[in-house]
C-alpha beads as a LAMMPS data file, in Angstrom:
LAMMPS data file: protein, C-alpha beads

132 atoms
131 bonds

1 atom types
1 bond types

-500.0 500.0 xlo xhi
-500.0 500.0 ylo yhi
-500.0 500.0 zlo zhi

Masses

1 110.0

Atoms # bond

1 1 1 8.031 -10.086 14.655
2 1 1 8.233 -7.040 13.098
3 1 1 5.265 -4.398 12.896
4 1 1 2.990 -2.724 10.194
5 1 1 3.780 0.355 8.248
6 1 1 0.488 2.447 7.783
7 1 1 0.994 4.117 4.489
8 1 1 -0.972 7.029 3.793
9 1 1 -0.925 9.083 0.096
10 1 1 -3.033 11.826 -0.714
11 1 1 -2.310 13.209 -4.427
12 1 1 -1.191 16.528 -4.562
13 1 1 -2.511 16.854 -7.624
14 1 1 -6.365 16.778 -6.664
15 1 1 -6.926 18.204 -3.287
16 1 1 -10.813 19.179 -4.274
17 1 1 -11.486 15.068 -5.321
18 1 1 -9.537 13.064 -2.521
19 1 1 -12.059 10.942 -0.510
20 1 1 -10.486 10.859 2.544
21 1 1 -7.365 13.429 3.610
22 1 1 -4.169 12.008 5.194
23 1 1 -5.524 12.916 8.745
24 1 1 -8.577 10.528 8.237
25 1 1 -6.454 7.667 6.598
26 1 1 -4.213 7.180 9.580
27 1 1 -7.371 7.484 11.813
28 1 1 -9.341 5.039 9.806
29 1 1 -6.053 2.601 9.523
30 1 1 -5.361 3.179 13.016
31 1 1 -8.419 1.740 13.858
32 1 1 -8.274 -1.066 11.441
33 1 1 -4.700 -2.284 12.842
34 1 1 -6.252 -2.113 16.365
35 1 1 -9.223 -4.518 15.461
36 1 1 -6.856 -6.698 13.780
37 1 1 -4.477 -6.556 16.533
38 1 1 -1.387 -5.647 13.891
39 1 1 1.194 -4.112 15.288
40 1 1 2.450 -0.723 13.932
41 1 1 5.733 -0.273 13.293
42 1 1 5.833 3.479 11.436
43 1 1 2.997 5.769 10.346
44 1 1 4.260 7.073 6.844
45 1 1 2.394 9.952 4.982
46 1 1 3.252 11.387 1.237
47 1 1 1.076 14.017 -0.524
48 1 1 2.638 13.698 -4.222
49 1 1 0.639 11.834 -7.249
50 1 1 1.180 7.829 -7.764
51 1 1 0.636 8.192 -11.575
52 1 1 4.606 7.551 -11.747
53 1 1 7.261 6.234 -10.395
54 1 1 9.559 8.524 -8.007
55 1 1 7.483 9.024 -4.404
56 1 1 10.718 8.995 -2.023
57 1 1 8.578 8.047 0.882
58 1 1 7.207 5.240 -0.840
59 1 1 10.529 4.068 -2.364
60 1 1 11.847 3.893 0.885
61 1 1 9.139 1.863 2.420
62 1 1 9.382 -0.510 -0.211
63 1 1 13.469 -0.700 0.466
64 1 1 12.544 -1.498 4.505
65 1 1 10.247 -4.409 3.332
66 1 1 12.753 -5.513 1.405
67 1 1 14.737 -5.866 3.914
68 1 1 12.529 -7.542 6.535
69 1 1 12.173 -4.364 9.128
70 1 1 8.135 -4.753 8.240
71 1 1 5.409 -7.425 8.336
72 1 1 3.595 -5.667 5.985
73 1 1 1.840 -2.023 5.000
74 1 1 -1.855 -1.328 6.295
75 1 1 -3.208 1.480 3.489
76 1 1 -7.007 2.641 2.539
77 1 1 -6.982 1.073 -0.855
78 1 1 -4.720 -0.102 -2.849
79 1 1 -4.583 2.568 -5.280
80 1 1 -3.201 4.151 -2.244
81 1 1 -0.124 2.340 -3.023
82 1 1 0.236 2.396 -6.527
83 1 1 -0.997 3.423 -9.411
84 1 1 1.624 2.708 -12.318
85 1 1 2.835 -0.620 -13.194
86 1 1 6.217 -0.198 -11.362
87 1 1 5.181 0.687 -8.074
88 1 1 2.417 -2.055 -8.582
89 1 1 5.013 -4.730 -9.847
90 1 1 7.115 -3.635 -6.526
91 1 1 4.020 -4.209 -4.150
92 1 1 3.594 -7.559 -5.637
93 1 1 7.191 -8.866 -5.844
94 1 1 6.996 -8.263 -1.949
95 1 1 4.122 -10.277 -1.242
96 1 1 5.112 -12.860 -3.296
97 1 1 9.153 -12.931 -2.782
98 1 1 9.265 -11.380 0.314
99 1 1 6.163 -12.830 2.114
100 1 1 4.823 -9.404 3.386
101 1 1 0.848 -8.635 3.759
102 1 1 -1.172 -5.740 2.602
103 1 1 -4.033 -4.859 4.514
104 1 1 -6.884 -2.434 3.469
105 1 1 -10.275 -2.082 5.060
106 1 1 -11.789 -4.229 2.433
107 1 1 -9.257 -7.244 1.968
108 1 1 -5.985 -8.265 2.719
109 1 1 -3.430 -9.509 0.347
110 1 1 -0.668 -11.998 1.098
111 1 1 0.914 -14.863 -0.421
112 1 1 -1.361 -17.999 -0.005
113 1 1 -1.318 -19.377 -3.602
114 1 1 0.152 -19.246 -6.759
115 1 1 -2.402 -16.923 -8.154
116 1 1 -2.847 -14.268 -5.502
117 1 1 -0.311 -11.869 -7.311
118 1 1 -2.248 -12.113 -10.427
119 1 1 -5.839 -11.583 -8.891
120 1 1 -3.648 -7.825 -7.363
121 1 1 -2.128 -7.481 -10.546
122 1 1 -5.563 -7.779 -13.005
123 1 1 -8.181 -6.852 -10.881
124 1 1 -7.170 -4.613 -7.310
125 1 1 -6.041 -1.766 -9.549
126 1 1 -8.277 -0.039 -12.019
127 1 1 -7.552 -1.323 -15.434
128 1 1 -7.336 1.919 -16.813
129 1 1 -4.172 3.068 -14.363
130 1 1 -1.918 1.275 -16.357
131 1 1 -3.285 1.825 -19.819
132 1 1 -0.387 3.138 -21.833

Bonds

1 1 1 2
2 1 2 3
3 1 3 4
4 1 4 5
5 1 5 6
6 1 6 7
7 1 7 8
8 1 8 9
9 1 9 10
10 1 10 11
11 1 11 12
12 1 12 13
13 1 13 14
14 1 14 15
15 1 15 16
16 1 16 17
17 1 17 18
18 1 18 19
19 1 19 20
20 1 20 21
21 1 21 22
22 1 22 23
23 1 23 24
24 1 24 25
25 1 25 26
26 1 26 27
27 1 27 28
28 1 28 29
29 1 29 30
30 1 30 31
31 1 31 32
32 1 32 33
33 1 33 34
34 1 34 35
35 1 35 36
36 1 36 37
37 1 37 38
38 1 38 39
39 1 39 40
40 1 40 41
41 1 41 42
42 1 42 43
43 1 43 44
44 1 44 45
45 1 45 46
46 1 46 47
47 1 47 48
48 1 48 49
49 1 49 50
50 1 50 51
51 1 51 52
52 1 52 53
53 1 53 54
54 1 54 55
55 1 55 56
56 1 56 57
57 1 57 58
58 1 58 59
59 1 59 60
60 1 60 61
61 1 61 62
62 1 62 63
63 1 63 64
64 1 64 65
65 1 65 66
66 1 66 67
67 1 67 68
68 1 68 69
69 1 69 70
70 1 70 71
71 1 71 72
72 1 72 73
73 1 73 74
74 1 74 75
75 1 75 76
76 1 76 77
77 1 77 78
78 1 78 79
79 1 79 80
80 1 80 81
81 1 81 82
82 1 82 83
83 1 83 84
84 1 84 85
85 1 85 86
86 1 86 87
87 1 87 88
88 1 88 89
89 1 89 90
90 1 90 91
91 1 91 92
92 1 92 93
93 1 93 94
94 1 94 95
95 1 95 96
96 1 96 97
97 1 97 98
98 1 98 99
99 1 99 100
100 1 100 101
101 1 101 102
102 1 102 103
103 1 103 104
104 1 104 105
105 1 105 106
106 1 106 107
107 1 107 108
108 1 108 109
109 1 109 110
110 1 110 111
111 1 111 112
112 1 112 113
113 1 113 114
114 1 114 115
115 1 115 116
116 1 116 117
117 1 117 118
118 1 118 119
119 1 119 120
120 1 120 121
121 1 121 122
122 1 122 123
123 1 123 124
124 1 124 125
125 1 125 126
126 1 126 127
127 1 127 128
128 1 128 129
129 1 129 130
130 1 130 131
131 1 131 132
């Protein structure tokens, strides 16, 4: 079976405001994956804002689940991830089409039932992201 991918994404755009810097993320997730007993696969890092589509590290992570080198992607939060409706559409086409799981300290998200897409889609990501 294949491993995790630990994504980690600090915005490049707000260094004074980020909670926790790359270093701490992949300590934190590291940790997390351990507990859980995931295996990791990859470690993956990107300092560039989520606010639109384009982050080549993420595009290519998304292109490896795709293509079943990944169980899944262990990140902080989800906003981590995505914060546009693109990237978010992306993260939920995999869990749904591609049966991967997303794993943050505070929940996991896979494909269980029909509705678990739309419980990511309306409430994991801050309504306002997406507000156009």
């Amino acid at each position: 079976m294949p491993g995790y991918i630990i994504y980690c994404r600090k915005s490049s755009e707000a260094e004074d405001r980020q909670v926790l810097s790359i270093e701490s993320q992949t300590r934190e997730l590291e940790q997390i994956a351990a507990k859980l007993n995931l295996p990791v696969s990859e470690i993956l890092t990107e300092s560039k804002s989520a606010k639109e589509p384009g982050r080549p590290v993420f595009n290519a992570m998304m292109q490896r689940l795709y293509r079943g080198e990944a169980a899944g992607i262990i990140c902080w939060k989800l906003d981590r991830l995505a914060r546009n409706p693109v990237d978010g559409g992306s993260i939920i086409w995999a869990i749904k089409q591609h049966g991967i799981k997303v794993v943050t300290p505070a929940q996991s998200y896979a494909h269980r039932t029909t509705t678990s897409s739309s419980c990511i889609s309306n409430s994991a990501w801050p309504r306002n992201t997406w507000m156009i």
